[in-house]
C-alpha positions in Angstrom: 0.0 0.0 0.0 2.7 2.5 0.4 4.5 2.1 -2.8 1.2 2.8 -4.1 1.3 6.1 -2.2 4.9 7.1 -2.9 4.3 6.3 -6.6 1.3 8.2 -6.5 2.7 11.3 -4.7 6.1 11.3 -7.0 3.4 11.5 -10.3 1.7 14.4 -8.6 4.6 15.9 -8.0 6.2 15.6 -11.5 2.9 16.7 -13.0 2.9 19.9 -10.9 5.9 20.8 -11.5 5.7 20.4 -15.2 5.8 23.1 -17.7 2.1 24.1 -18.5 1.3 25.1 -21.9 -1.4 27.6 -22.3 -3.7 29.2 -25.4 -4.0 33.2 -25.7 -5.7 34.8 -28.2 -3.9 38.2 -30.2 -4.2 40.5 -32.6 -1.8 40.7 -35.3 -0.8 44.2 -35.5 2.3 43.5 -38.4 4.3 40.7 -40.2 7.7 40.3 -41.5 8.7 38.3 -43.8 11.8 36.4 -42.8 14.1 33.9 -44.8 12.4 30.7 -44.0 8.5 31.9 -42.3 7.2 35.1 -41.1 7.5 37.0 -37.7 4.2 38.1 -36.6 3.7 41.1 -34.0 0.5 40.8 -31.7 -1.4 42.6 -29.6 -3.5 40.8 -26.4 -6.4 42.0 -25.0 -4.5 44.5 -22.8 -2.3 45.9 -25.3 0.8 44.6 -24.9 2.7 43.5 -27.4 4.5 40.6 -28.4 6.0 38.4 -31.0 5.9 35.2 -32.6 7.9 33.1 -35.3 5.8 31.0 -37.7 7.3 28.3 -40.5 7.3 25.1 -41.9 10.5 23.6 -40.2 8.9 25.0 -36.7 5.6 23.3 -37.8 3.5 25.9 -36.6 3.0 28.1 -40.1 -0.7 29.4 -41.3 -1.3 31.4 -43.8 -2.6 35.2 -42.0 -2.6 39.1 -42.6 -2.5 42.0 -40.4 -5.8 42.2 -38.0 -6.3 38.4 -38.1 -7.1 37.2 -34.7 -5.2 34.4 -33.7 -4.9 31.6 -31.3 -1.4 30.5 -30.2 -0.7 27.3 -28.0 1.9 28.5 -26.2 5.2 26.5 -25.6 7.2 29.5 -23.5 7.3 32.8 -23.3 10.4 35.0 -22.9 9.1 37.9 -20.9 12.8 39.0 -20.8 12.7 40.1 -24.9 11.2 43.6 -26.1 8.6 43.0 -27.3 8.0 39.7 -25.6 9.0 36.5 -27.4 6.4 33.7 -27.3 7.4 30.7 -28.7 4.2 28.8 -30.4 3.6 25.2 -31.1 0.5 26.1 -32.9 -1.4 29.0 -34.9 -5.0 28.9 -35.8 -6.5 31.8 -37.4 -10.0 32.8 -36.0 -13.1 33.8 -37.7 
């Protein structure tokens, strides 16, 4: 019964700890074109701004303009880069 417990208490504790991804919703607010994808600049609900890299090799490329609305699942953000960095697994253009 107690390496039930320990087991179970180790797998809670490796699951709290774990890096959480999350999904925001921005505004695109510009795009440059870079040499293999695009660099997007956003805009959340609060106004602050941020960036984004999209292409094929990262696997998180869609095709988008200036004032899409977008929804990125979010691998990390780099709070420490001006504007701040977010690093997206995924992209998906809203209606």
């Amino acid at each position: 019964m107690s390496k039930k417990i320990l087991t179970f208490v180790l797998l809670c504790a490796v699951a709290c700890n774990a890096p959480k991804e999350t999904e925001e919703i921005y505004s695109i607010t510009g795009i440059r074109q870079e040499k293999d994808g695009k660099t997007l600049f956003l805009e959340d609900a609060n106004g602050t701004e941020y960036t984004t890299v999209i292409s094929i090799p990262n696997g998180n490329y869609v095709d988008v303009k200036v004032g899409d609305r977008v929804k990125l699942e979010i691998n990390e953000v780099l709070e420490d880069m001006e504007p701040i960095l977010i690093i997206s697994r995924s992209v998906k253009v809203l209606d």
